[in-house]
C-alpha positions, 0 to 999 in steps of 0.5 A, spaced: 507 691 588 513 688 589 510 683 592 506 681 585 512 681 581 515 676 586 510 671 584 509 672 577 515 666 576 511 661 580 505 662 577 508 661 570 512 655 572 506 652 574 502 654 568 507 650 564 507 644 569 499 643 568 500 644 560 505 640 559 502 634 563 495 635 560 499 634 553 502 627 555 499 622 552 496 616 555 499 610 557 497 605 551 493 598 554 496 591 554 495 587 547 490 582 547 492 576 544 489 568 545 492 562 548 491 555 548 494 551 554 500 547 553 498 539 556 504 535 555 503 527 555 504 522 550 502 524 542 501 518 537 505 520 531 501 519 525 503 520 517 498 520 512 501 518 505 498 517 497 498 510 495 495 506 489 491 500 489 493 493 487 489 486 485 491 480 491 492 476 485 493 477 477 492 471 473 491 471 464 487 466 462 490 465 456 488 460 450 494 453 450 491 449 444 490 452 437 483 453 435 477 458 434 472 460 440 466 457 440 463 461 446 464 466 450 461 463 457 462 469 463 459 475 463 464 480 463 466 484 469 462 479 474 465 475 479 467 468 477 469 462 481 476 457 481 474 452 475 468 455 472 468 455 464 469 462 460 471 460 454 470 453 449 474 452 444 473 447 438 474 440 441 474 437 434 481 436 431 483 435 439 478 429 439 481 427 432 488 428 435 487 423 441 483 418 437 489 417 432 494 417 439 489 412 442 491 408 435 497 409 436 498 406 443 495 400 440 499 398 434 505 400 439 502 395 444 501 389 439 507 390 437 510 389 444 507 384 445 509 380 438 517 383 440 516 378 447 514 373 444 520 372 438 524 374 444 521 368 447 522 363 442 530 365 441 531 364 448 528 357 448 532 355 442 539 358 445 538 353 450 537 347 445 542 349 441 538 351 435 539 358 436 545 364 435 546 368 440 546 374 436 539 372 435 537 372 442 541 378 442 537 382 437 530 379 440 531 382 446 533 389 443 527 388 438 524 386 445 526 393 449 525 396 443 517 396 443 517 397 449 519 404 449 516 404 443 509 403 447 511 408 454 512 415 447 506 413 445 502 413 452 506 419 453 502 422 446 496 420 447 496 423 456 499 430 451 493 430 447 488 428 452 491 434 455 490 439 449 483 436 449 482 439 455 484 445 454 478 445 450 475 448 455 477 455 458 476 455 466 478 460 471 484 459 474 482 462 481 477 465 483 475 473 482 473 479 478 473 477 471 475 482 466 473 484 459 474 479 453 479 479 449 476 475 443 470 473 441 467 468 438 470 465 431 476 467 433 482 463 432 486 463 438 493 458 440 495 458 433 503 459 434 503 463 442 498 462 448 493 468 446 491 472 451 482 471 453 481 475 459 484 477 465 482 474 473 483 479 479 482 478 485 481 484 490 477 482 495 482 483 500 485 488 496 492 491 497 495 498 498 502 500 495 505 506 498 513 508 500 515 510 507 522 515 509 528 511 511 526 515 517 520 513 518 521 506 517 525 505 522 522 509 527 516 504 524 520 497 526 523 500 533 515 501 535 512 496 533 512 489 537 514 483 534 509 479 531 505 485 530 503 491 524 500 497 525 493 498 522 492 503 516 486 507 515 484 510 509 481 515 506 477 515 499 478 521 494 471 525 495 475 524 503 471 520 507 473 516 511 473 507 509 468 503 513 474 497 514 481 499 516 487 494 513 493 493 516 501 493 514 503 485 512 509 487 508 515 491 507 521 491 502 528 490 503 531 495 498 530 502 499 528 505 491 534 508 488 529 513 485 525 515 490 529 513 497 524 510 499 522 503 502 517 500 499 510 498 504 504 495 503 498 493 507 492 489 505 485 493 505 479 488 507 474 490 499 467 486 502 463 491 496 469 492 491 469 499 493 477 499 491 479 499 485 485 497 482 489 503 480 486 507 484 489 513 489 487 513 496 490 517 502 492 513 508 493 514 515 497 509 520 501 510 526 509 510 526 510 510 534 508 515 540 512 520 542 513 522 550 513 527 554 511 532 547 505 538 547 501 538 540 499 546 538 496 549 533 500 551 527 499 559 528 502 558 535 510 556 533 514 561 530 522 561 526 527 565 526 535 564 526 535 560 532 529 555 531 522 554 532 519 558 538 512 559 541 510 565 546 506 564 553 503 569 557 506 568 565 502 568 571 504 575 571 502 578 565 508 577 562 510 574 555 515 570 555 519 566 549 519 559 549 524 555 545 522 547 542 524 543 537 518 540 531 518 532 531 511 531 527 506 535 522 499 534 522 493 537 517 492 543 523 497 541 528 505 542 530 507 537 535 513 539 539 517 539 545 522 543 549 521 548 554 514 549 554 511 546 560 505 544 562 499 548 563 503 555 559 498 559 556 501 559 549 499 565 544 496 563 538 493 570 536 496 577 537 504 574 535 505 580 532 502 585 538 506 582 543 515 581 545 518 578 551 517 581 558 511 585 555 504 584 558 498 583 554 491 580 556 489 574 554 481 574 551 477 569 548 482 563 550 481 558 543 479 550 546 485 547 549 490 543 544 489 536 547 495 532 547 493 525 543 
């Protein structure tokens, strides 16, 4: 009897051990998180801007004589040729005007030549004594006096054969003619050049854009003298353009309103599918950064101390990686810092994990390749 009562304490204590431990709860798995492995290497650093289209080379065929249009002889929005006809003024008072210069010419000419005769003839009675001085003096004047008389009325005669070629209307340089600005019948010239058309050329067309200080001159330090980088654009519906360009100027003033430089590249247009005005996106690179990782952007978290990432050891365990953002691309951060080569870095599961934690990785993402 006494003997019972002595081990019913233990019996008790152990009923309570094996009830409290059977209550415990159990020991919570890992998370799971995905990776992409970290190769450091040399990156190109790209940017990829708007910019707007222009014409190589804008010329306004303009009317310079006064007259009506007697044709129109180009079809509009088609490509013309240097010194082909676009329009026909009316020649007829211009002939008028040159055959009256020629008249002109002429009288001043007979007239010359009778100046030179009189002064011929006082010359030789000077010498006789039959004959003033002031009368040789005044022959000769006469004498000059034609002559110059003679070289105006040529000058007006070259002037109105001029006029009477700009009769005839023709392309300045070759390009895209565009739509007419009179038609015929129409009185042009009178009193201002007045403008026909307009000629442009856009094959090779330009592409102007502005670029950061910064970027600018990351741009000069980058690129080596004697070359410029090649630019690729990208249509509006996103395509890709058959032919790249390439940079062939930059400003030397930054833009007081946009603090910006100003650059523009020259964009091969063999079928005319740029067109003036129009806007386009357009990729080039800037210079390579070494010694750099591209990661996803899911991967690269910020808070008070900077951008950090997060990797898996080989031990299981998460870490905490400080680096530093140098480029943005459409999907990808480029970084350095402290993340080494081959580091399992996190991109799925952030929220799940802290530093000296374990987690599992699964289903790794394809590895983010350095460019």
């Amino acid at each position: 009897m006494n003997r019972s009562k002595s081990l019913l304490p233990w019996s008790f204590a152990c009923a309570l051990w094996f009830g409290a431990a059977a209550a415990a709860p159990p020991e919570m798995p890992p998370p799971e998180v995905e990776v992409v492995t970290a190769e450091r290497g040399d990156v190109t650093l790209e940017r990829e801007l708007v910019g707007r289209l222009m014409s190589r080379r804008v010329a306004e065929v303009r009317a310079r004589v006064a007259g009506v249009v007697l044709e129109r002889s180009y079809t509009e929005g088609t490509d013309v040729g240097a010194g082909q006809l676009l329009f026909r003024i009316d020649p007829q008072p211009l002939e008028a005007a040159v055959a009256a210069a020629e008249a002109a010419l002429a009288r001043a000419e007979a007239d010359a030549a009778n100046a030179t005769l009189i002064a011929r003839r006082q010359r030789d009675l000077l010498q006789r004594k039959l004959a003033a001085p002031q009368d040789v003096d005044s022959a000769v004047a006469a004498e000059d006096s034609a002559r110059a008389a003679v070289q105006e009325a040529r000058a007006t005669l070259r002037q109105a054969r001029i006029d009477l070629g700009y009769a005839t209307v023709t392309a300045p340089i070759a390009g895209r003619a565009g739509r007419a600005l009179v038609t015929e019948g129409a009185l042009v010239g009178e009193g201002e050049a007045t403008p026909l058309t307009t000629i442009e050329q856009i094959d090779p067309i330009y592409l102007g854009f502005g670029q950061t200080v910064t970027d600018f001159q990351r741009l000069r330090a980058n690129t080596a003298p004697g070359t410029m980088p090649e630019v690729t654009v990208v249509m509006p519906d996103g395509s890709v353009y058959d032919h790249r360009g390439q940079l062939d100027f930059s400003d030397v003033n930054v833009d007081a309103g946009s603090g910006m430089v100003l650059l523009r590249a020259t964009i091969p247009n063999p079928d005319h599918a740029l067109l003036p005005g129009m806007y386009v996106k357009l990729r080039y690179a800037v210079g390579r950064l070494h010694d750099a990782v591209e990661l996803p952007h899911a991967a690269v978290l910020r808070d008070r101390d900077g951008a950090y990432v997060m990797t898996v050891g080989s031990d299981g365990k998460v870490a905490r990686r400080a680096v530093e953002v140098r480029d943005m691309r459409d999907t990808t951060w480029v970084v350095t810092g402290e993340l080494g080569d081959g580091e399992q870095v996190i991109v799925q599961g952030l929220q799940k994990v802290r530093p000296g934690a374990p987690a599992r990785i699964v289903a790794p993402a394809p590895a983010a390749a350095a460019s």
